[in-house]
Residue frames as a rotation matrix with the C-alpha (Angstrom) as fourth column:
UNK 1
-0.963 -0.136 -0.234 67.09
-0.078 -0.690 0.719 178.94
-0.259 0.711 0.654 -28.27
UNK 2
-0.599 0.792 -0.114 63.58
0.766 0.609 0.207 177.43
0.233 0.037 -0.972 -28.38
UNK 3
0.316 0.685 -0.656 62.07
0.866 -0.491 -0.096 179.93
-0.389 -0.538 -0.748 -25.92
UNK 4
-0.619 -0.307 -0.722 63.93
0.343 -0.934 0.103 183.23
-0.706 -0.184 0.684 -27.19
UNK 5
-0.899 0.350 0.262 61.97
0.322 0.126 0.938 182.75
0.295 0.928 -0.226 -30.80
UNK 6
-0.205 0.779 -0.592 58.61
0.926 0.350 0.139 182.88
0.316 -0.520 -0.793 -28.85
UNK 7
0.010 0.251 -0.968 59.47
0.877 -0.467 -0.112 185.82
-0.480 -0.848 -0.225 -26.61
UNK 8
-0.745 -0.455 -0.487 60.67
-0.076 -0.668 0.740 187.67
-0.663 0.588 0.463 -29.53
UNK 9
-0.790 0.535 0.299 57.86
0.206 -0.229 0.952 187.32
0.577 0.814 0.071 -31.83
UNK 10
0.181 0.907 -0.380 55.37
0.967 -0.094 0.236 187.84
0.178 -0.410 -0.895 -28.90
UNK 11
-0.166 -0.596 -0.786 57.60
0.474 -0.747 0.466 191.52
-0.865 -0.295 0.406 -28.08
UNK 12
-0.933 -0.345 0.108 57.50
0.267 -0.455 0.849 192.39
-0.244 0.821 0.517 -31.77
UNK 13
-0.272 0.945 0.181 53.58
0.773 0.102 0.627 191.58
0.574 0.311 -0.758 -32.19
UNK 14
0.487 0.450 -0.749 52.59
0.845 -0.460 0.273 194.03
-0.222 -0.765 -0.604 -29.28
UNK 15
-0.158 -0.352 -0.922 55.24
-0.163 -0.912 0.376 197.05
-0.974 0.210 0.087 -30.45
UNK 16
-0.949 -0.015 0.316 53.74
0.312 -0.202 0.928 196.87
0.050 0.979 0.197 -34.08
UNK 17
0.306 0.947 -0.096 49.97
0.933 -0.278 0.229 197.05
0.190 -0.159 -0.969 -32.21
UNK 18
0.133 0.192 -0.972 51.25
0.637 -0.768 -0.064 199.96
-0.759 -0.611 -0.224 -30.15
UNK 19
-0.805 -0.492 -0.330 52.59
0.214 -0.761 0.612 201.40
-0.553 0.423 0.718 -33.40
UNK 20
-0.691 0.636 0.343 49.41
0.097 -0.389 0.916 201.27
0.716 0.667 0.207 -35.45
UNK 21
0.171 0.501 -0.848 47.90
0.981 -0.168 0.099 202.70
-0.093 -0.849 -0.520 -32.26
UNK 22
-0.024 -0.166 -0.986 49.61
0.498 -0.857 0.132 205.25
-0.867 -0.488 0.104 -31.98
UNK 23
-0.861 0.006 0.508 49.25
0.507 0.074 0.859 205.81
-0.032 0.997 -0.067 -35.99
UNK 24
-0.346 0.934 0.084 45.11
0.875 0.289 0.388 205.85
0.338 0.208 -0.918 -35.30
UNK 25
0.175 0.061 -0.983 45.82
0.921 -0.362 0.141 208.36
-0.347 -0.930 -0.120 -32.68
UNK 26
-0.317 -0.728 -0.608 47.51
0.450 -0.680 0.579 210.53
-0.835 -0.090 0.543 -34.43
UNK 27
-0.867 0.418 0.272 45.31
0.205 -0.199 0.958 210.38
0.455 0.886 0.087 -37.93
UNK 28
-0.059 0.998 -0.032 42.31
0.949 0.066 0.308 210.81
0.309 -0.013 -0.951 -35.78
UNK 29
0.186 -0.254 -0.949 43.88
0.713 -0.630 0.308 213.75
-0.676 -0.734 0.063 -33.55
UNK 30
-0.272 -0.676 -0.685 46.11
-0.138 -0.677 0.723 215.36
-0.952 0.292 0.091 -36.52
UNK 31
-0.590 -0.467 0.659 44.63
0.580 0.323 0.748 214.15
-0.562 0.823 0.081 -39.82
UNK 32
0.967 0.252 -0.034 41.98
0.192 -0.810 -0.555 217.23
-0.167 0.530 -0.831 -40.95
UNK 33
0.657 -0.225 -0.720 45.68
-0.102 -0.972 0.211 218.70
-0.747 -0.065 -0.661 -41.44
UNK 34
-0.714 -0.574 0.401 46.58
-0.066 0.626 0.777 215.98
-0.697 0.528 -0.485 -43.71
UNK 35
0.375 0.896 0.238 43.30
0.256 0.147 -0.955 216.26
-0.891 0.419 -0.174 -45.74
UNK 36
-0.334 -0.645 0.688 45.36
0.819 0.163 0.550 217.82
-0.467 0.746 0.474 -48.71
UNK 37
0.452 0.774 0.444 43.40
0.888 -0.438 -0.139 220.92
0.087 0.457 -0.885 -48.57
UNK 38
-0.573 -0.755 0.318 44.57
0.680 -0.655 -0.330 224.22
0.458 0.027 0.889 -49.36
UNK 39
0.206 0.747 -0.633 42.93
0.964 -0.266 -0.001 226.36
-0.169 -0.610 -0.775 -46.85
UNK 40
0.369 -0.224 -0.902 45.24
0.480 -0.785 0.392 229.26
-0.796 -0.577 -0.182 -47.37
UNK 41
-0.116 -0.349 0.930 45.66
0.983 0.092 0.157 229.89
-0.140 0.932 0.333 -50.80
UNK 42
-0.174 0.218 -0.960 46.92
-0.049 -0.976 -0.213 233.24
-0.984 0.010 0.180 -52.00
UNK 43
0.020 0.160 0.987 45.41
0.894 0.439 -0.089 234.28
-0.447 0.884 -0.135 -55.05
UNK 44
-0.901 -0.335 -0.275 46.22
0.272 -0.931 0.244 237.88
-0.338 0.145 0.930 -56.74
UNK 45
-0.799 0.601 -0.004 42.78
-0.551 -0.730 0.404 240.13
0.240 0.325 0.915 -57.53
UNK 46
-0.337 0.842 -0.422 40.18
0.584 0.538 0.608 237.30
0.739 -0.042 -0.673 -56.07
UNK 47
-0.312 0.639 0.703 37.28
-0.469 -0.747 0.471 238.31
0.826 -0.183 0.533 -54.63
UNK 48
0.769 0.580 0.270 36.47
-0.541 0.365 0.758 235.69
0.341 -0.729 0.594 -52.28
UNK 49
-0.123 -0.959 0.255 39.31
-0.616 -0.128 -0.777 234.46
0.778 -0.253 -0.575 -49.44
UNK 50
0.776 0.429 -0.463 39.37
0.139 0.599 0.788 231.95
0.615 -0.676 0.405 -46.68
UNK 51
0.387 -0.621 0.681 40.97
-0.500 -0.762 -0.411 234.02
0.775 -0.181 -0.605 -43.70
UNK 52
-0.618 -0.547 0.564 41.05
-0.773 0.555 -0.308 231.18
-0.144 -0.627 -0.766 -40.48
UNK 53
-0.055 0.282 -0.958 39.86
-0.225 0.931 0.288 227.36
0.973 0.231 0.012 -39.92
UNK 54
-0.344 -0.039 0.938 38.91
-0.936 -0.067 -0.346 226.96
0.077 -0.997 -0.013 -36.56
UNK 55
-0.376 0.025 -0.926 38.47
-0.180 0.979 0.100 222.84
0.909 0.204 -0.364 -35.91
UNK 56
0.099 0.335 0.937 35.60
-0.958 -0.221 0.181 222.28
0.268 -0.916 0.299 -33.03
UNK 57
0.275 -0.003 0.961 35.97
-0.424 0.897 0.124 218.68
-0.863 -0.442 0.245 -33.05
UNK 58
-0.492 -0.377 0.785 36.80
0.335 0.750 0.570 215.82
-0.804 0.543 -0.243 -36.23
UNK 59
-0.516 0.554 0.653 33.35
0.806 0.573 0.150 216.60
-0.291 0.604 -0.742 -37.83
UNK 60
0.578 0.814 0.057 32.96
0.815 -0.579 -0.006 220.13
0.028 0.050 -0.998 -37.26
UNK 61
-0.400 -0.915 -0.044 34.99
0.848 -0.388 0.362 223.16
-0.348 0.108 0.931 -38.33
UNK 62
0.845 0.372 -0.385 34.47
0.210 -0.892 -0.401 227.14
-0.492 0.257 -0.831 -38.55
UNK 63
-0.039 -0.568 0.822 35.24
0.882 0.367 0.296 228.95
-0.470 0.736 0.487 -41.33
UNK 64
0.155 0.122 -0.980 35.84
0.173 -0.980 -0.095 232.37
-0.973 -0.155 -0.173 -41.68
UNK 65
-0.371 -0.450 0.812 35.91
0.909 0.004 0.418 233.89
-0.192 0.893 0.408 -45.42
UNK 66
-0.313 0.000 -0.950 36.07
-0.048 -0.999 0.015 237.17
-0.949 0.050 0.312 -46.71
UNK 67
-0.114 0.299 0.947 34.19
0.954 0.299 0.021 238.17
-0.277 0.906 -0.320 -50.00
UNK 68
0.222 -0.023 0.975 34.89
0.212 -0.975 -0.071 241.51
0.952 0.222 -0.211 -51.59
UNK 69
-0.438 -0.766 0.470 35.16
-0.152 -0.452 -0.879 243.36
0.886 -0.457 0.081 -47.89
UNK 70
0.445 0.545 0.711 32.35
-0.895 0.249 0.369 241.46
0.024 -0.801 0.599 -45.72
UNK 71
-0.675 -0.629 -0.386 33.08
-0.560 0.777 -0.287 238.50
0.481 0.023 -0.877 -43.99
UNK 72
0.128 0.966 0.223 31.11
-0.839 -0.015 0.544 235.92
0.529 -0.257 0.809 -43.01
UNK 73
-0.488 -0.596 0.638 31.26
-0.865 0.237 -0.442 233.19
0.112 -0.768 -0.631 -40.72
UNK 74
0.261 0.823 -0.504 30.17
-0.831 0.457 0.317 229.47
0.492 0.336 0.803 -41.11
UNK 75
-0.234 -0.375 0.897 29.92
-0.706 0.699 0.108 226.60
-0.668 -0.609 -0.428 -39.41
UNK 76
-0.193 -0.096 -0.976 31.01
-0.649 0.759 0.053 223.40
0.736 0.644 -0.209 -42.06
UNK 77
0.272 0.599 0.753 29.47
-0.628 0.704 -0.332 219.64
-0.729 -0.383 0.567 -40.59
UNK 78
-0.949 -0.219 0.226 29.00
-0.062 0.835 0.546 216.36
-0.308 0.504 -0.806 -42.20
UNK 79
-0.169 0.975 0.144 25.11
0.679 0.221 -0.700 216.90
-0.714 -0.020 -0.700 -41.76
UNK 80
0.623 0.281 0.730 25.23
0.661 -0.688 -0.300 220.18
0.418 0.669 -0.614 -44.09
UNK 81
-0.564 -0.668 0.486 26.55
0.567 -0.741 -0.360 224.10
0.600 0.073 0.797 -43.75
UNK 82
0.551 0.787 -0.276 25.07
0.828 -0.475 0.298 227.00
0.103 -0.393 -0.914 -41.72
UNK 83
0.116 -0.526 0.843 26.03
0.426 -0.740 -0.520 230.73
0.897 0.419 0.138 -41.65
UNK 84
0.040 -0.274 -0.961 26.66
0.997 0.080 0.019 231.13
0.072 -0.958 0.276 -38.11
UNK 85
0.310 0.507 -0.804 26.68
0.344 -0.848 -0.403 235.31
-0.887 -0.152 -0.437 -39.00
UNK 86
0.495 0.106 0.862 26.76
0.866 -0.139 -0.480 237.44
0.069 0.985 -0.161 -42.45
UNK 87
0.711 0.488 0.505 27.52
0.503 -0.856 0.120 240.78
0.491 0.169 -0.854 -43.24
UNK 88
0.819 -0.174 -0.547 30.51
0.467 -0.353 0.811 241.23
-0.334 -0.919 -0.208 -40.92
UNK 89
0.813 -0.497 0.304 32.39
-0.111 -0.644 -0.757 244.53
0.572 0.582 -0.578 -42.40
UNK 90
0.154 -0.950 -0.272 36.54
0.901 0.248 -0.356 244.43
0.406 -0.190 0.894 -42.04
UNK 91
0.344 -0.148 -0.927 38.21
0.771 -0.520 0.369 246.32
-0.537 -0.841 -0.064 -39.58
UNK 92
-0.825 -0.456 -0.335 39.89
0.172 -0.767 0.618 248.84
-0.539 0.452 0.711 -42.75
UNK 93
-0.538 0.665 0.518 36.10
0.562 -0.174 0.809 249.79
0.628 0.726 -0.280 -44.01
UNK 94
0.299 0.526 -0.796 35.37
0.953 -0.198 0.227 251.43
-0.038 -0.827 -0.561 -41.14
């Protein structure tokens, strides 16, 4: 009974790493969608709307939004914002 004690805490130690592995994985892979933001919020008579989230990597994420009936198109960072294009008129204003 000596040796089973051993083999068993060395078995348990290595499938609690793999779990908070696979944990790290998964918050690094899946956690912008855990961030607690509401990206899609409907609001009745607002003027200003956030239509998709496009995620290029962890740190970097386009962001379409719609204000009155232009939309515009940014690219969100950790280093800052940038407006990637302006001015772009919805498809029912045509």
């Amino acid at each position: 009974m000596d040796t089973v004690d051993p083999i068993r805490f060395i078995l348990a130690f290595f499938f609690v790493l793999g779990l908070i592995g696979a944990m790290g994985f998964g918050l690094k892979r899946y956690g912008h969608r855990l961030s607690g933001q509401k990206f899609f919020a409907k609001g009745e008579g607002g003027r200003i709307a956030v239509l998709e989230v496009y995620w290029l990597d962890p740190r970097r994420r386009l962001v379409l939004i719609r204000r009155d009936s232009v939309e515009h198109l940014l690219l969100l960072s950790d280093k800052g914002e940038q407006v990637i294009e302006s001015g772009i008129r919805t498809m029912n204003d045509e």
